[in-house]
NUVO-456430 format. One record per residue (C-alpha): residue number from 1; residue in three letters; x, y negated, z negated. Coordinates in nm, 2 decimals. Example, Ala and Ser with C-alpha at 12.3 -4.5 7.8 and 13.67 -1.06 7.14 Angstrom:
BEGIN
+-----+------+--------+--------+--------+
|  nr | rest |      X |      Y |      Z |
+-----+------+--------+--------+--------+
|   1 |  ALA |   1.23 |   0.45 |  -0.78 |
|   2 |  SER |   1.37 |   0.11 |  -0.71 |
+-----+------+--------+--------+--------+
This chain:
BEGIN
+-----+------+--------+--------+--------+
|  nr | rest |      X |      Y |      Z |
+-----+------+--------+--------+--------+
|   1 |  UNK |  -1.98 |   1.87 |  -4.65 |
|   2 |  UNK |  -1.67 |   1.68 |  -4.57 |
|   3 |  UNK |  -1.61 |   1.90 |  -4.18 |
|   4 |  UNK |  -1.97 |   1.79 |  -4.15 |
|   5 |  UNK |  -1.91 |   1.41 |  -4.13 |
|   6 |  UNK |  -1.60 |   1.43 |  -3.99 |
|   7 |  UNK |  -1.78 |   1.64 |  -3.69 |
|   8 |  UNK |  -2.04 |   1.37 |  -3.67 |
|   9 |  UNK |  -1.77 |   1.08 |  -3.66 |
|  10 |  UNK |  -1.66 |   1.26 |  -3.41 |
|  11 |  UNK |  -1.94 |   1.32 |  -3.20 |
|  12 |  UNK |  -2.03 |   0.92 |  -3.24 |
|  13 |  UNK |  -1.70 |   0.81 |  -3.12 |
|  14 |  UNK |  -1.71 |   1.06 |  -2.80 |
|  15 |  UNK |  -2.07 |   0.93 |  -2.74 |
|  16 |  UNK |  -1.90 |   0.55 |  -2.72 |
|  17 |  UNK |  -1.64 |   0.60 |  -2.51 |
|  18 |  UNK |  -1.72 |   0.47 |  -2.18 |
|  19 |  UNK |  -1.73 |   0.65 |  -1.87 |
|  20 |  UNK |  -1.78 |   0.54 |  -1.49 |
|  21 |  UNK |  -1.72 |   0.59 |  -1.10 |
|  22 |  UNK |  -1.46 |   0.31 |  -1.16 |
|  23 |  UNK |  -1.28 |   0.23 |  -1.49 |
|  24 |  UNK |  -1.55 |   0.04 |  -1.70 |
|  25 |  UNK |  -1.27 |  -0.18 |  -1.85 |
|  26 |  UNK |  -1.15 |  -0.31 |  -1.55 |
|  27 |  UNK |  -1.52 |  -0.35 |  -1.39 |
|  28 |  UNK |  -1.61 |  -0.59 |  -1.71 |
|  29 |  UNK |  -1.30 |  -0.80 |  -1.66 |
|  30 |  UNK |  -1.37 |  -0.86 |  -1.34 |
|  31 |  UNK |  -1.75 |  -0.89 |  -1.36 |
|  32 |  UNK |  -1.68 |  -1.15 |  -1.63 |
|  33 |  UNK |  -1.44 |  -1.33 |  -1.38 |
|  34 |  UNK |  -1.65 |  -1.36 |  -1.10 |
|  35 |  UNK |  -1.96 |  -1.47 |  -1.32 |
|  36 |  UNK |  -1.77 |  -1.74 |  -1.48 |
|  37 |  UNK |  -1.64 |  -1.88 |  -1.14 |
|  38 |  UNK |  -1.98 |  -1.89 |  -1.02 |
|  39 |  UNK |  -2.06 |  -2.04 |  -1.34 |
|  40 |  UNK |  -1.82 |  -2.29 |  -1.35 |
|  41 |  UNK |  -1.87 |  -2.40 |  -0.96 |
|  42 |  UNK |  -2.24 |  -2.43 |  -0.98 |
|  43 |  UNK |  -2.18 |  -2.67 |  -1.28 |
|  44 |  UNK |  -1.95 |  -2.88 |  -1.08 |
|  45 |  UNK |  -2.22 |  -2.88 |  -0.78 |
|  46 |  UNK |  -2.50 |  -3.00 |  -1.03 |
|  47 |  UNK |  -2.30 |  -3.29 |  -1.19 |
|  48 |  UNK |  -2.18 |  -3.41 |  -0.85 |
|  49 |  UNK |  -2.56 |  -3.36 |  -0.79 |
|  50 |  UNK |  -2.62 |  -3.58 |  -1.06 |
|  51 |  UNK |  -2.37 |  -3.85 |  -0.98 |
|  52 |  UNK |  -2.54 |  -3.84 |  -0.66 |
|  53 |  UNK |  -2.21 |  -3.70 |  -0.40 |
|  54 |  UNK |  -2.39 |  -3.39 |  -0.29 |
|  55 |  UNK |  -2.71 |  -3.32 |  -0.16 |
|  56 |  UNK |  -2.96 |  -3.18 |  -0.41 |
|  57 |  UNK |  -3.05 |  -2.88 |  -0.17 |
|  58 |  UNK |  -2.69 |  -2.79 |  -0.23 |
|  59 |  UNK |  -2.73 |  -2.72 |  -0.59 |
|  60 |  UNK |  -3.07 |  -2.54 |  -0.55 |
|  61 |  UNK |  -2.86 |  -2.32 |  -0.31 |
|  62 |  UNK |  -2.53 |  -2.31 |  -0.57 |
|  63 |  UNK |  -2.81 |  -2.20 |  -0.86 |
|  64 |  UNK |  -3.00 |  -1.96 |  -0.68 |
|  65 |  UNK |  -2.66 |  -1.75 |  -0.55 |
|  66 |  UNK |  -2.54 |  -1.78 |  -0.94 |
|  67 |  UNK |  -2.85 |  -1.59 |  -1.02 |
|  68 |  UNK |  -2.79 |  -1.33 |  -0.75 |
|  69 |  UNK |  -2.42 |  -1.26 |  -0.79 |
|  70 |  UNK |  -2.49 |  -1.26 |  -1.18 |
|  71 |  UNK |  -2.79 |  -1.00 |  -1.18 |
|  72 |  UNK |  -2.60 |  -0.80 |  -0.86 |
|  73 |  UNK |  -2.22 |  -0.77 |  -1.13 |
|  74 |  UNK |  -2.44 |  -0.69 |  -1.45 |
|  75 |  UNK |  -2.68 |  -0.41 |  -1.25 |
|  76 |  UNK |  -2.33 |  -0.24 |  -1.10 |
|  77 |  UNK |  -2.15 |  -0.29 |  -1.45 |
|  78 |  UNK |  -2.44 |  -0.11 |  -1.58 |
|  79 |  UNK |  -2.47 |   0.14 |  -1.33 |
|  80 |  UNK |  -2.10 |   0.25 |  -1.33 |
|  81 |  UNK |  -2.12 |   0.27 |  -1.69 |
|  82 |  UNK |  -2.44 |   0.46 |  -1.72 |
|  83 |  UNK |  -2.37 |   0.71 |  -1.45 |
|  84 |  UNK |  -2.02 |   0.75 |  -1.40 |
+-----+------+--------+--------+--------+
């Protein structure tokens, strides 16, 4: 009964480890990084949006590349774990 759990444990924590094309770790780190530059420069664009120092068709521009460089890092981070 005992062999029997410790198999499954072991079975579980093979199953979690993390595989991909390029080493997961690594592509999270950096995913993370360039998400939260994008992050933080869009916020800067919409509060000198705000204060009126840039041109609101700026910050439509600033948001809408946020979105794509966001969903583009999550789909690959995804990918490379899934089918690496």
């Amino acid at each position: 009964m005992q062999m029997e759990k410790e198999k499954s444990v072991e079975a579980v924590r093979i199953k979690r480890e993390l595989k991909g094309v390029v080493e997961p770790k690594l592509v999270r780190i950096i995913s993370f990084t360039v998400i939260t530059i994008s992050l933080v420069a869009c916020t800067v664009l919409c509060i000198l949006a705000i204060w009126q120092f840039t041109e609101s068709d700026a910050v439509w521009r600033a948001v809408a590349t946020f979105i794509v460089v966001s969903v583009a890092t999550g789909i690959f981070t995804f990918v490379n774990e899934k089918l690496g």
